[in-house]
TIMI-2910 file (N, C-alpha, C, CB; in pm, 1 decimal, decimal comma, always signed):
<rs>
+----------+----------+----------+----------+----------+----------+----------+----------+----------+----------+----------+----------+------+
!      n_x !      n_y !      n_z !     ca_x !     ca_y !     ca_z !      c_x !      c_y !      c_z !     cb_x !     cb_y !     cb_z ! resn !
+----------+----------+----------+----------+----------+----------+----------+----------+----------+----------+----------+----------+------+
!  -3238,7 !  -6003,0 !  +1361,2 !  -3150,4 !  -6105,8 !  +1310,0 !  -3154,8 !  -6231,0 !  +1396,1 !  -3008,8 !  -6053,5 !  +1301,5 !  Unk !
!  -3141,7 !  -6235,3 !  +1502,4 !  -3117,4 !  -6300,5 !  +1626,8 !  -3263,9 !  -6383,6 !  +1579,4 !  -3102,6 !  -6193,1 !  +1790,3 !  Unk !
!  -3392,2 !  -6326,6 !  +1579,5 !  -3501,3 !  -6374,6 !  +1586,3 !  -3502,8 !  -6492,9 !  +1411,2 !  -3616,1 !  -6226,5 !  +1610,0 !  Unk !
!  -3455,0 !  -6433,9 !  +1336,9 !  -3423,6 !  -6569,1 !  +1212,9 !  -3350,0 !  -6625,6 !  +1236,9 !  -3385,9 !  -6557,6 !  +1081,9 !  Unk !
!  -3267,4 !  -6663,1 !  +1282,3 !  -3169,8 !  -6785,9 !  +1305,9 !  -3293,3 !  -6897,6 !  +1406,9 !  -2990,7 !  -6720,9 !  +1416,8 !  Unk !
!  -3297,5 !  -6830,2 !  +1519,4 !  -3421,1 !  -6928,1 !  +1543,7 !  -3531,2 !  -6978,4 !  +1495,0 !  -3466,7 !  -6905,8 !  +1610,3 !  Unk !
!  -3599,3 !  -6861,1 !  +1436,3 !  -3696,5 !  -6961,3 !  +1342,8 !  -3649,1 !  -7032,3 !  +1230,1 !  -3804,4 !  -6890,2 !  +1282,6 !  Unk !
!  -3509,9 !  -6996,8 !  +1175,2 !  -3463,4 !  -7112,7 !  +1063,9 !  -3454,3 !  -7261,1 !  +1153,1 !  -3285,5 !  -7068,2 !   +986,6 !  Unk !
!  -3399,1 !  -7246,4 !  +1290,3 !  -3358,3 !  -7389,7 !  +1336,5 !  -3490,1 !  -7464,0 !  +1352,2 !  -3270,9 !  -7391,7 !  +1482,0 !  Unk !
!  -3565,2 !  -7394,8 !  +1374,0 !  -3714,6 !  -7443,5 !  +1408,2 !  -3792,4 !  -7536,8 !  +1267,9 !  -3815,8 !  -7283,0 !  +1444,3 !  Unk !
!  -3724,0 !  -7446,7 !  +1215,8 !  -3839,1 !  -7486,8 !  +1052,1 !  -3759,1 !  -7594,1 !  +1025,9 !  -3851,4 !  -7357,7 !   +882,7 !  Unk !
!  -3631,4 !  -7608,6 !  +1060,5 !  -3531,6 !  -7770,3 !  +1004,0 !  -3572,0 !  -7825,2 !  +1059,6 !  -3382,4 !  -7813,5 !  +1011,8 !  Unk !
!  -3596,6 !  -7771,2 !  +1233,8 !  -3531,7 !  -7906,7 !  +1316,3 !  -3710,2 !  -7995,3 !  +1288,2 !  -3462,9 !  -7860,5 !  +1552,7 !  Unk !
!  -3872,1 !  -7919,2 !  +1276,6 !  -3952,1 !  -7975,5 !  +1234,5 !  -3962,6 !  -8021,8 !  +1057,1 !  -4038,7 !  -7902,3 !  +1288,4 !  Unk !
!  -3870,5 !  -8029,3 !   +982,4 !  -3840,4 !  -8076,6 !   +887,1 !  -3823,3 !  -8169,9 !   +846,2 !  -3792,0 !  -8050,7 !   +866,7 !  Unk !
!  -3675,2 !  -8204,5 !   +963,0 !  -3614,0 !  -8376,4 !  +1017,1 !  -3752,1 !  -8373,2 !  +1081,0 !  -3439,4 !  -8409,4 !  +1150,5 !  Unk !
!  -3829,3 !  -8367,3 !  +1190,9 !  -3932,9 !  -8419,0 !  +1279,8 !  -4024,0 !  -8501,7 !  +1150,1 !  -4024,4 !  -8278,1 !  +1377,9 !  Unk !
!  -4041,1 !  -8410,7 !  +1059,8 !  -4144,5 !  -8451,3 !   +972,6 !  -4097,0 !  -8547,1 !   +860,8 !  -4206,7 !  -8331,1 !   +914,4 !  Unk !
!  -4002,1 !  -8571,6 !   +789,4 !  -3979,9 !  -8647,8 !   +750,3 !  -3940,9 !  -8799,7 !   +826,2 !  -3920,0 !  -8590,2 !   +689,4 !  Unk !
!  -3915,5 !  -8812,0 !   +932,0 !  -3911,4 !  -8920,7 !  +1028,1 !  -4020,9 !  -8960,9 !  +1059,7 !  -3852,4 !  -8898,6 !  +1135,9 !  Unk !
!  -4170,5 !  -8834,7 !  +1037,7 !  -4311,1 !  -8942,1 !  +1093,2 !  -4329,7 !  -8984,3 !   +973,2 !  -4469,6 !  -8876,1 !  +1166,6 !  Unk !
!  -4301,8 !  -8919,1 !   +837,4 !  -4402,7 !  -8961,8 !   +742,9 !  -4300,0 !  -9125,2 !   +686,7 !  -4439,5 !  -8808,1 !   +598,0 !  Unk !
!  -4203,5 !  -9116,9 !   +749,8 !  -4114,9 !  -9228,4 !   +721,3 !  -4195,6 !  -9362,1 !   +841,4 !  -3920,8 !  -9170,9 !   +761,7 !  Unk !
!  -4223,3 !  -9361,3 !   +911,4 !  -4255,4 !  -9415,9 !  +1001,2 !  -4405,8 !  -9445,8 !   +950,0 !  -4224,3 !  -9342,4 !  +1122,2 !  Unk !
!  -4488,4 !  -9334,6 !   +891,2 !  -4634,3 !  -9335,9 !   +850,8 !  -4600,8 !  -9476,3 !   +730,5 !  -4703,1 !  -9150,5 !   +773,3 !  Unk !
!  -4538,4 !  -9446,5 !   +653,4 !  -4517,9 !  -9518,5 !   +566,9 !  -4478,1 !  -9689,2 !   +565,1 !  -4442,6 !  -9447,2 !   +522,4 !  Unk !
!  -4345,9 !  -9673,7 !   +660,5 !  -4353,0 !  -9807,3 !   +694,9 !  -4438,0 !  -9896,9 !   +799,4 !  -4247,6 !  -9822,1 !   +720,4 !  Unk !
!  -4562,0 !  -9785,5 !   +836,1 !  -4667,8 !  -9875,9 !   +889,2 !  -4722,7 !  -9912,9 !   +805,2 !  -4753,8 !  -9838,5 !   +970,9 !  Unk !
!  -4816,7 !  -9811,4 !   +718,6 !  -4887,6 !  -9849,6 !   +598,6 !  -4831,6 !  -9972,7 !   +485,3 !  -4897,2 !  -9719,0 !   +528,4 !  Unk !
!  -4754,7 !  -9924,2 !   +492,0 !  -4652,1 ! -10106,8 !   +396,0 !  -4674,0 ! -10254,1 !   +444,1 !  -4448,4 ! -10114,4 !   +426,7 !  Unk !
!  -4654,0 ! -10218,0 !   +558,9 !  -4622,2 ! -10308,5 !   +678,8 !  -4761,4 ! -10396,1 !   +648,8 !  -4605,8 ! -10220,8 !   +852,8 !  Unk !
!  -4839,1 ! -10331,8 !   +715,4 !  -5041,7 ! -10345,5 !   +738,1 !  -5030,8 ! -10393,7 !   +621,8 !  -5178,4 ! -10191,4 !   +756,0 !  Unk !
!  -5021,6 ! -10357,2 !   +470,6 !  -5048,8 ! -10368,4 !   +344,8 !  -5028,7 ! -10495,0 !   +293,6 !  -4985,7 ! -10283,6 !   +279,6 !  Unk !
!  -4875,4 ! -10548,1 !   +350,9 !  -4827,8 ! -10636,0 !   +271,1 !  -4847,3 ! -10758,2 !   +359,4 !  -4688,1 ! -10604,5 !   +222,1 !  Unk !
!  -4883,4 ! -10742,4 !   +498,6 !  -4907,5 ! -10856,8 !   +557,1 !  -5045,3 ! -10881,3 !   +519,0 !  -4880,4 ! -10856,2 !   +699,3 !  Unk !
!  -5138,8 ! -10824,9 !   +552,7 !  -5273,4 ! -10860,1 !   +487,4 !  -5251,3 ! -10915,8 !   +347,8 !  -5369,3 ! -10732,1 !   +477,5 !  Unk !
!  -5191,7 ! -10867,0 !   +240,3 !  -5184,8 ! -10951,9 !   +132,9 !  -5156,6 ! -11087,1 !   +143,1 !  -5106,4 ! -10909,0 !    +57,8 !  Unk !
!  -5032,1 ! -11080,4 !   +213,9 !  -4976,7 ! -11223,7 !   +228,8 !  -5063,5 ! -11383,9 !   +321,2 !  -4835,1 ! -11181,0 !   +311,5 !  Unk !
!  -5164,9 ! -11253,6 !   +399,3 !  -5213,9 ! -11329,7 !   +460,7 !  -5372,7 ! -11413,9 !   +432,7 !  -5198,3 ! -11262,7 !   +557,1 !  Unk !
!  -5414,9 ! -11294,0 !   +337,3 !  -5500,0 ! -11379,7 !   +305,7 !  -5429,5 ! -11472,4 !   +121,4 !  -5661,4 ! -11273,9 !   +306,1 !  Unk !
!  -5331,3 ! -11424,1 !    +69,5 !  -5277,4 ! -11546,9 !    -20,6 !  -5263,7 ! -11676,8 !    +31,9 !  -5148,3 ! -11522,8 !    -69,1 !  Unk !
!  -5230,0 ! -11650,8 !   +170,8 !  -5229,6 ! -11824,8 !   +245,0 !  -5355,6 ! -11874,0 !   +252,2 !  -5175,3 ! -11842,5 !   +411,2 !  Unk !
!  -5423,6 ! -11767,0 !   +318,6 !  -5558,0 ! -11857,5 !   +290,5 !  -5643,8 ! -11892,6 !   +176,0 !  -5642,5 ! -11814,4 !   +354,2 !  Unk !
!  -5601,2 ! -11843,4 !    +89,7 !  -5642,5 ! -11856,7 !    -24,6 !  -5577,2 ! -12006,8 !   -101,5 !  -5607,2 ! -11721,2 !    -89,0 !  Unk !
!  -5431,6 ! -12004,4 !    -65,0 !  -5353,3 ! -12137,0 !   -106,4 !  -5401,3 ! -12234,6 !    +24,9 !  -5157,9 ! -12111,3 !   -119,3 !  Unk !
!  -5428,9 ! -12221,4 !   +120,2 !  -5501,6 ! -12329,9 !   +194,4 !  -5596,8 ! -12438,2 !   +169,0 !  -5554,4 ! -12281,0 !   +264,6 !  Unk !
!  -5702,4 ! -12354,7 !    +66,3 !  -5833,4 ! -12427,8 !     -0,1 !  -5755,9 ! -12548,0 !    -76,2 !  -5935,7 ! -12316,2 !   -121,4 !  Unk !
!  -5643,4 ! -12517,1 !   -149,3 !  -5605,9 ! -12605,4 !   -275,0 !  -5492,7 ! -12746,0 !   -193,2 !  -5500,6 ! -12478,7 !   -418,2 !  Unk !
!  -5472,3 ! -12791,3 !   -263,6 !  -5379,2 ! -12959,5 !   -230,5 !  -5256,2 ! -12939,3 !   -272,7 !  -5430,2 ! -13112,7 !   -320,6 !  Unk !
!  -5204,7 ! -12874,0 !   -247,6 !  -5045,0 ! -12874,6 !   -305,8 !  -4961,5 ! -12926,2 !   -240,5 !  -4981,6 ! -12758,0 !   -326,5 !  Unk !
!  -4997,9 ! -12967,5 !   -127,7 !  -4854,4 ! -13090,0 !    -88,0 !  -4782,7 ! -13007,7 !    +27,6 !  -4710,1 ! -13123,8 !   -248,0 !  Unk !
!  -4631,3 ! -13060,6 !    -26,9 !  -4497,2 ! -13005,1 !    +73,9 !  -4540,8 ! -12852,2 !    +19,0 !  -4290,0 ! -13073,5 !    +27,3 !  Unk !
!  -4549,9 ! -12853,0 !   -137,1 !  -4477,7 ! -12754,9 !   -173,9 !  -4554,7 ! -12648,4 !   -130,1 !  -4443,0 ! -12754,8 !   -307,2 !  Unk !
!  -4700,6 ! -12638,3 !    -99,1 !  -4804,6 ! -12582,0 !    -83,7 !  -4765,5 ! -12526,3 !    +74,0 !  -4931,5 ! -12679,4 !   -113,5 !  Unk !
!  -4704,8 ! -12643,5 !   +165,9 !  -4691,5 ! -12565,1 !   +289,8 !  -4552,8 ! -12486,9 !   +313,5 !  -4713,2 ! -12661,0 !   +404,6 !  Unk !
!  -4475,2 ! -12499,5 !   +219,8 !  -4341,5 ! -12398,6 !   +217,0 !  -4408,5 ! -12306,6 !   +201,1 !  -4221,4 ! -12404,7 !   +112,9 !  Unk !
!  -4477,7 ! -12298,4 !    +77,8 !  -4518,2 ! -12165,6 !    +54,1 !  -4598,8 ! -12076,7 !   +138,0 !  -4575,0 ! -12169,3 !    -46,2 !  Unk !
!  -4670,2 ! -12176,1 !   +207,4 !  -4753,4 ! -12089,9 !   +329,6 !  -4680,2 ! -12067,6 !   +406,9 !  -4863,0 ! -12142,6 !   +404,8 !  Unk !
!  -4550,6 ! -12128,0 !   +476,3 !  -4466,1 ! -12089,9 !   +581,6 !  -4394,5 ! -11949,3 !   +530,7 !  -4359,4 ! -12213,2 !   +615,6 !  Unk !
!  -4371,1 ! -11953,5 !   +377,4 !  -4282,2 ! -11892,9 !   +355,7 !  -4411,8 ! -11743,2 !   +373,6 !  -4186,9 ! -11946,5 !   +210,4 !  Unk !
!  -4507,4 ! -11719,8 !   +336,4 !  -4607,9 ! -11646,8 !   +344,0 !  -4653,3 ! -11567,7 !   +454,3 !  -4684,0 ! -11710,7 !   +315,5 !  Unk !
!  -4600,6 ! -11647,7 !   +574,1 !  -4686,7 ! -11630,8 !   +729,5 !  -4558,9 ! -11591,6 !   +772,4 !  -4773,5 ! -11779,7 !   +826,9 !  Unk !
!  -4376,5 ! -11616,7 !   +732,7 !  -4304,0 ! -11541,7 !   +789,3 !  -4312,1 ! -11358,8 !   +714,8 !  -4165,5 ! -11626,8 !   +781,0 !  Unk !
!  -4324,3 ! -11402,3 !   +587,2 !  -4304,6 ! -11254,8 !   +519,7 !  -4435,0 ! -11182,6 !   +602,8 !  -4322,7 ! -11251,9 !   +316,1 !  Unk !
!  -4531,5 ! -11186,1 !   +613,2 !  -4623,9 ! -11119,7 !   +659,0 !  -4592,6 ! -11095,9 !   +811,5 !  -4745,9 ! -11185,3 !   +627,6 !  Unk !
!  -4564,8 ! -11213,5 !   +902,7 !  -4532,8 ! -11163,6 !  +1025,5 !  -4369,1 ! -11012,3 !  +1079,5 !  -4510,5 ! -11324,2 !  +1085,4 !  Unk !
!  -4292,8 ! -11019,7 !   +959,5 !  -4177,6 ! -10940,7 !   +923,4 !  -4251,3 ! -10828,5 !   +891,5 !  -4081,4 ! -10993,4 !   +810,8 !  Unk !
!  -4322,2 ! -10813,8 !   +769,5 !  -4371,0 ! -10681,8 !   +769,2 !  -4454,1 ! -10643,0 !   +866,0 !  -4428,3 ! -10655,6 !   +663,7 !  Unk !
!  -4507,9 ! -10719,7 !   +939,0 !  -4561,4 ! -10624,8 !  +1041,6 !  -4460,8 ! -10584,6 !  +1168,2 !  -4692,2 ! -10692,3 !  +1099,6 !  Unk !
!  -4352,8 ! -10647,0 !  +1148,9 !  -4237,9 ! -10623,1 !  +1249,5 !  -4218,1 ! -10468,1 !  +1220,4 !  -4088,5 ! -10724,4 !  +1221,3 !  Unk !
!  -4188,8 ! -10464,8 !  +1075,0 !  -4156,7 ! -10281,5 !  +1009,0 !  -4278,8 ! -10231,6 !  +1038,5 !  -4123,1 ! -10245,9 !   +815,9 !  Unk !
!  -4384,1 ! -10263,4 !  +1055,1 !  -4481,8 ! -10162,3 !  +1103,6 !  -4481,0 ! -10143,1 !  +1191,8 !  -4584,4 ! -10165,6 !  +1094,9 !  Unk !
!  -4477,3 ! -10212,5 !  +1311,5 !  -4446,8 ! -10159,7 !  +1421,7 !  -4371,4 ! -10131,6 !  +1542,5 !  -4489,3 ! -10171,9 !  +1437,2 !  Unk !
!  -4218,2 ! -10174,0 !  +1445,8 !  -4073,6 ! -10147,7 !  +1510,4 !  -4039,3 !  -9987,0 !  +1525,8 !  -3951,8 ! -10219,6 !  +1408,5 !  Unk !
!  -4078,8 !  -9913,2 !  +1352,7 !  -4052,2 !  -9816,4 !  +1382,5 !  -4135,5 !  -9719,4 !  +1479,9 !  -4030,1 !  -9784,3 !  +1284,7 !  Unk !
!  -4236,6 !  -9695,6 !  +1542,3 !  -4332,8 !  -9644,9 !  +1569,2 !  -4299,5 !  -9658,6 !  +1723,8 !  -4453,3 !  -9700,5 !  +1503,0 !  Unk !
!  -4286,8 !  -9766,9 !  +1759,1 !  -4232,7 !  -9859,7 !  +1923,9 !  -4064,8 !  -9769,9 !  +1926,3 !  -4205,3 ! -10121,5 !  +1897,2 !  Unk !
!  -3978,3 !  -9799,0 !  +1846,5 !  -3867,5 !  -9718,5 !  +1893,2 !  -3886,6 !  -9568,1 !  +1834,9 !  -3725,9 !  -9786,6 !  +1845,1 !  Unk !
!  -3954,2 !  -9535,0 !  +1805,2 !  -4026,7 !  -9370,0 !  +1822,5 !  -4045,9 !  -9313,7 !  +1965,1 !  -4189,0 !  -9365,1 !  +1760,5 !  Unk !
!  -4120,5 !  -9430,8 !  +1976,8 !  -4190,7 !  -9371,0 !  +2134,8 !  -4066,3 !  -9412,3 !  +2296,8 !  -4392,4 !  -9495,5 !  +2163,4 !  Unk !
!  -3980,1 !  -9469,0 !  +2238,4 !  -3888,8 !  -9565,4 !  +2333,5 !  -3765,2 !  -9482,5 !  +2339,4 !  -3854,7 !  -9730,3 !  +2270,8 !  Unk !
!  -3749,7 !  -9401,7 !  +2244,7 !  -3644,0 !  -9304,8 !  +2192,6 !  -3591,6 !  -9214,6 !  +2298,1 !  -3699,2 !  -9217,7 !  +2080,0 !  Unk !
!  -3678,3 !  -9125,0 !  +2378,3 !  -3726,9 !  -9060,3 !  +2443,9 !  -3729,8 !  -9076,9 !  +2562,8 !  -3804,0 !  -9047,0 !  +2411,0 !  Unk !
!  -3725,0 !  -9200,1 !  +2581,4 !  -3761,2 !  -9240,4 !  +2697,8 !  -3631,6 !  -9300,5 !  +2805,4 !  -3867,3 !  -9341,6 !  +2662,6 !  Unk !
!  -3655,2 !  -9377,7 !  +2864,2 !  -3499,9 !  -9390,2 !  +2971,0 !  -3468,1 !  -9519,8 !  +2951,3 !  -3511,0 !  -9364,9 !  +3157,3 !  Unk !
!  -3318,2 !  -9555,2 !  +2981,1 !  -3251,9 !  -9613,9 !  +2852,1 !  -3285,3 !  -9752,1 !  +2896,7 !  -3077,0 !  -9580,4 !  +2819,5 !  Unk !
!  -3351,1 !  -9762,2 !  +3012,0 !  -3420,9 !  -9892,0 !  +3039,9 !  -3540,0 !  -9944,1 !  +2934,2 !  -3484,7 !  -9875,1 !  +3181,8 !  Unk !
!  -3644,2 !  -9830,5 !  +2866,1 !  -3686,5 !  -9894,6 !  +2795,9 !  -3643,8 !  -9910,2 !  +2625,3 !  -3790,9 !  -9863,1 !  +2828,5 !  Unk !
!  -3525,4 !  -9897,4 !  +2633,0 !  -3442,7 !  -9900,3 !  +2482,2 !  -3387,6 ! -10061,2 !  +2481,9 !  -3284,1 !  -9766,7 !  +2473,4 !  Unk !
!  -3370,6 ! -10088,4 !  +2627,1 !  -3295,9 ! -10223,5 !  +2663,4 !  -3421,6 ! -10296,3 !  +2594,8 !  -3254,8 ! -10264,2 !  +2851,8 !  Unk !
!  -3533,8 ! -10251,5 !  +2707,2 !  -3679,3 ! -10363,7 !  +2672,9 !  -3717,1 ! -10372,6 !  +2495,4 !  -3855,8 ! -10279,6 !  +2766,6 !  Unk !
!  -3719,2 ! -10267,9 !  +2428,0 !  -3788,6 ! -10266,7 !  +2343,1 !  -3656,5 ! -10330,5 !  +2226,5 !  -3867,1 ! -10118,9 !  +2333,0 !  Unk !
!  -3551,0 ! -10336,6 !  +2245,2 !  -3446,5 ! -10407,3 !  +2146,2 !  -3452,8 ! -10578,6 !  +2189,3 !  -3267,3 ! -10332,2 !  +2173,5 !  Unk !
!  -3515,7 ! -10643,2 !  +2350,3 !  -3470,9 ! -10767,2 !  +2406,8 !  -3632,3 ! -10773,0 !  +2324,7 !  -3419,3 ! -10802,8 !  +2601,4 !  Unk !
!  -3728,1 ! -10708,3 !  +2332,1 !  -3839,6 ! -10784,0 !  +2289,8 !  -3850,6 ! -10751,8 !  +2122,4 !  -3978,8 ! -10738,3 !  +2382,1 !  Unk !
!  -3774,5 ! -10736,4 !  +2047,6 !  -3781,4 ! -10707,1 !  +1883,1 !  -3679,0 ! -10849,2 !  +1893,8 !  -3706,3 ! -10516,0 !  +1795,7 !  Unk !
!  -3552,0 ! -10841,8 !  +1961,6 !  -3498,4 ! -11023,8 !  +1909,1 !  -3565,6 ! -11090,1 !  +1900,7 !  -3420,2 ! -11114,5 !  +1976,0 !  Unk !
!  -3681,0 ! -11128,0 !  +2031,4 !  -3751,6 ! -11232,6 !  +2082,9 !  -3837,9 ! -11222,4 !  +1960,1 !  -3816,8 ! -11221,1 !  +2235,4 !  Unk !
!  -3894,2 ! -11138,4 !  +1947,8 !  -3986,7 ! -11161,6 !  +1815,7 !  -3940,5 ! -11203,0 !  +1679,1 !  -4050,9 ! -11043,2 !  +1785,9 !  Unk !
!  -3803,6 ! -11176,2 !  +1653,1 !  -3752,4 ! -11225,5 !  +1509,9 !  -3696,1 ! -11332,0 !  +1539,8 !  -3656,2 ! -11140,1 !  +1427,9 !  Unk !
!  -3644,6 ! -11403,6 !  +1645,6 !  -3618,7 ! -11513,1 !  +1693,5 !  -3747,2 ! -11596,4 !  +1687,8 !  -3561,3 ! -11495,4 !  +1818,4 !  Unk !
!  -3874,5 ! -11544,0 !  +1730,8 !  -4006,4 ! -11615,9 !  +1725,6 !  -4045,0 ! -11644,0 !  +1568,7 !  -4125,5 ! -11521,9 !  +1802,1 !  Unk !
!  -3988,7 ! -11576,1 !  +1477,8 !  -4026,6 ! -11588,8 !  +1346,7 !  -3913,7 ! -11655,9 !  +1260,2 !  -4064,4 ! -11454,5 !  +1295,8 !  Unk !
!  -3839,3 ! -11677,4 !  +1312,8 !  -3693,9 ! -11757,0 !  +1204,6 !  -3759,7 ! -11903,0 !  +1275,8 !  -3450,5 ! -11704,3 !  +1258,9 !  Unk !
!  -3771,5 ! -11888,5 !  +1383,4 !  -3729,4 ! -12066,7 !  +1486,3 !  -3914,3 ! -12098,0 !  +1458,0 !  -3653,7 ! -12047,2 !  +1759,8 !  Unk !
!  -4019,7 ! -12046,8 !  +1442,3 !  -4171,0 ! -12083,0 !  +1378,0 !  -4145,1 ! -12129,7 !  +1277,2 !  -4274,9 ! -11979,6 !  +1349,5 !  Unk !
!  -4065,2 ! -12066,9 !  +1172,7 !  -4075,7 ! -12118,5 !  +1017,1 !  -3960,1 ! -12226,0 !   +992,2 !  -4054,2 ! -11983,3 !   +900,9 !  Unk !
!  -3859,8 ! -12262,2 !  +1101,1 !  -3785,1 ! -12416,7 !  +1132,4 !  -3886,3 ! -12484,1 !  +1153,0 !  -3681,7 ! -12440,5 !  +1259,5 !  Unk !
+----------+----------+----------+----------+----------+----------+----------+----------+----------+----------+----------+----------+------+
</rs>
């Protein structure tokens, strides 16, 4: 008896484990996916003359793409930071502002 209760906790507790990587798998793959789209649509709207409106749209293009790659590799970075000592929970939250701060105050 004793011996199933442990292997039940085992089989959950890698359950949660596993649904948290493939959550993480996923929002890399998105991430990668949708910035490459976005990124070569800019370059693609680069070739053409559209004006103001042409470079909103590229700004607006080069933030969405730089964001999704934030979800690609926010979750993955506080995966590995999780674990670790609470000094690098400080680092890895002061350098995710700095970076969305780098991407609001780029596209001002």
């Amino acid at each position: 008896m004793a011996e199933n209760k442990n292997t039940s906790k085992k089989t959950t507790k890698r359950r949660v484990h596993r649904e948290t990587v493939d959550i993480v798998k996923l929002c890399a793959f998105w991430g990668i996916f949708i910035a490459a789209i976005l990124f070569v649509a800019r370059g693609i709207l680069n070739f053409f003359d559209l004006g103001s409106v042409g470079a909103t749209i590229m700004n607006v293009f080069d933030i969405l793409g730089k964001l999704a790659l934030l979800v690609a590799v926010a979750f993955p970075a506080y995966n590995y930071v999780r674990g670790k000592a609470k000094v690098w929970k400080i680092i890895f939250w002061a350098a995710l502002v700095v970076y969305v701060a780098g991407c609001v105050f780029s596209l001002l």
